[in-house]
C-alpha positions, 0 to 999 in steps of 0.5 A: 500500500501506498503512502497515499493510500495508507493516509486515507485509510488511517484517516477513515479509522480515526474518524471512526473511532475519534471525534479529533483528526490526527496532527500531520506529525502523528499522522506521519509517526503511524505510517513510519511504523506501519513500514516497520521503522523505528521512531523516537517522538519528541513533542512537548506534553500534551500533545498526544502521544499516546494516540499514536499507539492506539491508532496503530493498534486499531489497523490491525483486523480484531482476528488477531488479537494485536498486543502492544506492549507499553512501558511506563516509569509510573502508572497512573496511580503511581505504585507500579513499576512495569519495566520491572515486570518486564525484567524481572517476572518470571511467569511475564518473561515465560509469557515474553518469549512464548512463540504466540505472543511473539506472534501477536506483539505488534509494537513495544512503546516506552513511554518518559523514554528520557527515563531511560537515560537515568537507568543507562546512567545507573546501570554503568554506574555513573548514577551515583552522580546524579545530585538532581535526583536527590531534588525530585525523592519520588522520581528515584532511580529506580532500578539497576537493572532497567538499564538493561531493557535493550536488550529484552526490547530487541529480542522480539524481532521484527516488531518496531520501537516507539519511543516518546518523550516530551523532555529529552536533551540531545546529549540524553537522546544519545544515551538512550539510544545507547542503552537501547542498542539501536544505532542513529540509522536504525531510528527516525526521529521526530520533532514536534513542537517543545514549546506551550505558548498557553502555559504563562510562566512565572518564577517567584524568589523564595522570601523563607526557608524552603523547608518552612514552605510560607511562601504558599501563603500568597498563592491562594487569597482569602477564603471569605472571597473565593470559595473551594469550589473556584479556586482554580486546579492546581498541583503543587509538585514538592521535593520530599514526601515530608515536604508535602505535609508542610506544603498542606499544613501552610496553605490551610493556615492560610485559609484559616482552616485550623486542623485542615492538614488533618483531614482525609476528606478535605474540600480544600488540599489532599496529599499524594506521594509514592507512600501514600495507601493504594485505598488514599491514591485511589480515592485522590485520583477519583476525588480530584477527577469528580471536582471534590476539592481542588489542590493536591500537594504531591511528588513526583510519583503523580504526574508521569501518565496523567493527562488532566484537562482540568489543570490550570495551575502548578507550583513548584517549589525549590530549584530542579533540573529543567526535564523535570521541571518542563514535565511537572509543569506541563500537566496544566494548560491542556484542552481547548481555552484552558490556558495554564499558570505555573509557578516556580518558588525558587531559593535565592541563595543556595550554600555552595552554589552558584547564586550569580549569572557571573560565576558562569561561564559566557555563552560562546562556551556552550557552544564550544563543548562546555557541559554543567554539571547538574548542579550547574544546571539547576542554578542556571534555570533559577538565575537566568534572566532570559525569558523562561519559556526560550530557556526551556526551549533551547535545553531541549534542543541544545542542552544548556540554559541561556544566561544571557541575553545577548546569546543569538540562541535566544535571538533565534528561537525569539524570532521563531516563536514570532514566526509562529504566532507565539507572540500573541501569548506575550512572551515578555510576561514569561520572566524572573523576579516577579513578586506577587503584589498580593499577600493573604491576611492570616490571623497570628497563630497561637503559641505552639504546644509540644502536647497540647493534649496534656493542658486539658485534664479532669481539673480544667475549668474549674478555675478561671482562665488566664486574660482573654481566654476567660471573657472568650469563655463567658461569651461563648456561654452567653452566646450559647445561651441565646442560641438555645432558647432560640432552638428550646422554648424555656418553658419545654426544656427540661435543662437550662442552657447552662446545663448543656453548656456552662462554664465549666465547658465553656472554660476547656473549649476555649483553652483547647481552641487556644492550643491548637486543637481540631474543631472534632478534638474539641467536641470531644474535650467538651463531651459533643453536642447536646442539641443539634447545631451547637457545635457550628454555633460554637464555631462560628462564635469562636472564629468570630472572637479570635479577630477581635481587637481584644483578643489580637491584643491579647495574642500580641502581648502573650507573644511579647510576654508584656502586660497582664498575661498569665499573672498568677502563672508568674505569680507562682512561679516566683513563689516557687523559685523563692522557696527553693531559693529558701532550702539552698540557702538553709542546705548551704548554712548548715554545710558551711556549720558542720565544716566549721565544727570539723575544723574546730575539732582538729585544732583543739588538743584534748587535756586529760581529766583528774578522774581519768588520770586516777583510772589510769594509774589504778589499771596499771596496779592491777597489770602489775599485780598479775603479774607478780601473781602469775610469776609465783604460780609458775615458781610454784609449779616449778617446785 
């Protein structure tokens, strides 16, 4: 079959299977593979790759029960690792070589092919050196061994290769085709389009420390001026799993979610990691797919496979390599009218590294050979004043990040993006250093506890509480007072107010929401409701009383530990300290006595009495008489 008559076929299968035609560039990648030829597919993310094998998986009549085999890093849940089914299953690698599937196997797809690049590197033992992957903890390294899927790929003999990758730097295309065993002539590659003019790109210097993650604080406003269900789909990609929890944590403090971080069924921000349970990871994939909430803090391990139309935003945080960093951003700003946003929080001083555009080499260097490093790398993406949207076209296809301006590489790919109609985007807006200009007004938190469970016992709330917290405590139990004979008309309540919520109860509500309790720890302090509602009403008078002046004040003094705050706690404790200073001084009194008694002792000479002189000379007379005695007994006994 002809060229010709090979388009006009595969167009009337699409068009019985898709509503969407092909690209010229899928269209040309499905004929090469029907004529056996290997290919290696360059385009940038989200411009459907995968529709190529299913394309080609739909020319082949049904009878034969057609089979591609597909090799992804990560599937879409991101617990399973099918490189390594393929390597290192016994019962699959039966099954691999058994003459039937051979016979049925029609294409071998390796999808994130740049992957292979790391486990080439691994597998010859120079992934040792890769200090980016100890950014990205989830990507990992994976195993030794995947180095090695060359040569299980080319076992089947006859069947063509399709590999695709949206990030790949030419130095990692040569790796790749390395590991793989397959030399340049035996591949045709093709390169889509890299660069995604609806993404707008901004990169913010971090103001805190990257482990704090407060920075977060000014990507969301305030709750009481947008609600869950319009804050626009984001994933905010962090370095560590552990990360991810601070991630979650700052941004409910922002929200005023007290206890947020805590919560499974958030509407608001889950997490997701490569620990994270199958059962969660299920019910975080549903959930964000079905609009439950809107923000997911996550690793690398959610991202590789996803294709989420409804996307618009993705924040980063710390400094990465750019592949990875082209690739997390790239899940936002997919479909038709769906412009995307990504945000990159980078560090502003990193120790030991290079901070300033000068401790780089200049740009004729490239060009001459120079290779960075990976830290090089990294540190190049975050300071480079070029627009970000060049430099991340030009890694791609020349291997470094510009760093000047005055690099043609940038003049060049500049004038090609206008060429291309790039510049309606408005490239200028794709720039470092932007400060965002709005700030969200979070309430001062409270002073952290080490247990704040151990303040709340049998004996709390019978006395009165320290400052503000007590006139919190009467108004919560006024409040609750009117709110109960709006629900129970006092003539039919058998139960006063006071009697479902006094305060006693009142007293360690207060403290336990001063503590940092979650809203259901502190209907547990309190026993639960009594009538229905109570614990909303408890809520909405407490958030209320917490922005009051009064009690900003009395947070700002507790802070500053001026003013009346905690007088008897003070008053106390100075009378402890005095007491105790009391018995060191009595034990130190009656030390200094008792070696001065000793001393005295030592230097007094003893003078023998009249009365012991007498006994003295009495003993002597008695030893002198036995003597005499026993000297005249032997005399006799001699005779």
């Amino acid at each position: 079959m002809s060229r010709g008559d090979l388009f006009v076929h595969i167009t009337n299968i699409v068009n019985k299977y898709y509503d969407e035609a092909l690209q010229p560039l899928q269209m040309q990648t499905v004929i090469n593979l029907v004529h056996r030829k290997n290919m290696f597919v360059l385009a940038g993310t989200g411009f459907g790759k995968t529709r190529i094998a299913e394309v080609y998986w739909h020319l082949f009549p049904a009878y034969r029960k057609p089979v591609i085999l597909v090799l992804n890093p990560l599937d879409t849940l991101g617990d399973n690792q099918s490189p390594e089914v393929l390597l290192n299953n016994v019962m699959f690698r039966r099954v691999f070589f058994d003459k039937q599937f051979q016979s049925r196997l029609i294409l071998s797809v390796v999808d994130e092919a740049h992957m292979v690049y790391i486990w080439g590197l691994v597998a010859s033992g120079l992934g040792k050196k890769i200090t980016s992957h100890l950014k990205l903890q989830d990507r990992g390294i994976f195993r030794p061994s995947y180095g090695d899927l060359g040569a299980r790929l080319l076992a089947a003999h006859g069947v063509p290769i399709l590999l695709l990758s949206a990030t790949c730097r030419p130095i990692a295309i040569d790796k790749i085709l390395c590991s793989l065993k397959i030399t340049p002539d035996n591949i045709t590659l093709i390169k889509g389009e890299l660069t995604r003019p609806e993404i707008r790109l901004i990169q913010v210097p971090m103001k805190s420390l990257l482990g704090l993650c407060n920075d977060l604080k000014s990507i969301f406003g305030p709750r009481d001026l947008i609600p869950d269900n319009q804050i626009p789909a984001t994933l905010m990609y962090c370095p560590t799993p552990n990360l991810t929890w601070q991630a979650l944590k700052v941004i409910h403090e922002a929200w005023e979610i007290r206890g947020g971080h805590h919560d499974p069924a958030s509407t608001f921000a889950r997490r997701f990691h490569s620990t994270t349970g199958d059962l969660d990871k299920s019910d975080i994939i549903d959930g964000f797919e079905e609009h439950e909430f809107p923000t997911i803090a996550c690793t690398m391990a959610l991202g590789l496979g996803q294709n989420w139309k409804r996307v618009q935003r993705v924040v980063h945080l710390g400094r990465g390599d750019p592949s990875s960093i082209c690739q997390m951003i790239g899940r936002c700003g997919r479909g038709e009218d769906n412009p995307g946003l990504g945000i990159m929080l980078v560090e502003t001083n990193r120790r030991k590294e290079k901070n300033n555009v000068s401790d780089f080499p200049n740009h004729n260097a490239f060009k001459s050979g120079y290779i960075p490093s990976d830290d090089d790398w990294m540190d190049a993406l975050a300071i480079t004043p070029v627009c970000l949207r060049i430099a991340f076209s030009i890694d791609n296809t020349l291997g470094y990040v510009p760093l000047s301006t005055a690099d043609p590489s940038v003049t060049a790919e500049r004038d090609r993006e206008i060429d291309n109609n790039f510049s309606k985007y408005n490239f200028k807006d794709n720039i470092i250093n932007r400060n965002l200009n709005f700030t969200v007004p979070v309430t001062p938190p409270p002073p952290k506890v080490t247990k704040p469970r151990s303040c709340i016992n049998k004996k709390t709330g019978k006395k009165p509480l320290d400052g503000e917290l007590e006139n919190l405590a009467a108004a919560l139990v006024e409040g609750f007072s009117e709110y109960h004979v709006s629900q129970i008309n006092h003539t039919y309540s058998e139960f006063k107010s006071r009697k479902h919520f006094g305060i006693f109860d009142a007293r360690r509500m207060a403290l336990a929401y001063h503590n940092g309790f979650s809203m259901e720890q502190v209907e547990k302090v309190i026993g639960g409701e009594a009538i229905d509602g109570q614990m909303k009403f408890l809520q909405t008078e407490l958030e209320t009383y917490v922005k009051s002046r009064p009690f900003l004040n009395y947070l700002d003094d507790l802070k500053k530990g001026k003013g009346n705050v905690g007088t008897s706690k003070r008053a106390e404790l100075a009378r402890k300290q005095a007491k105790e200073k009391k018995a060191a001084d009595t034990r130190k009194k009656a030390a200094e006595a008792s070696k001065k008694a000793a001393t005295l002792a030592k230097k007094t000479t003893s003078v023998p009495t009249r009365r012991s002189a007498r006994t003295a000379e009495n003993k002597r007379k008695n030893d002198n008489d036995d003597r005499d005695q026993n000297k005249r007994a032997k005399a006799n006994q001699s005779t």
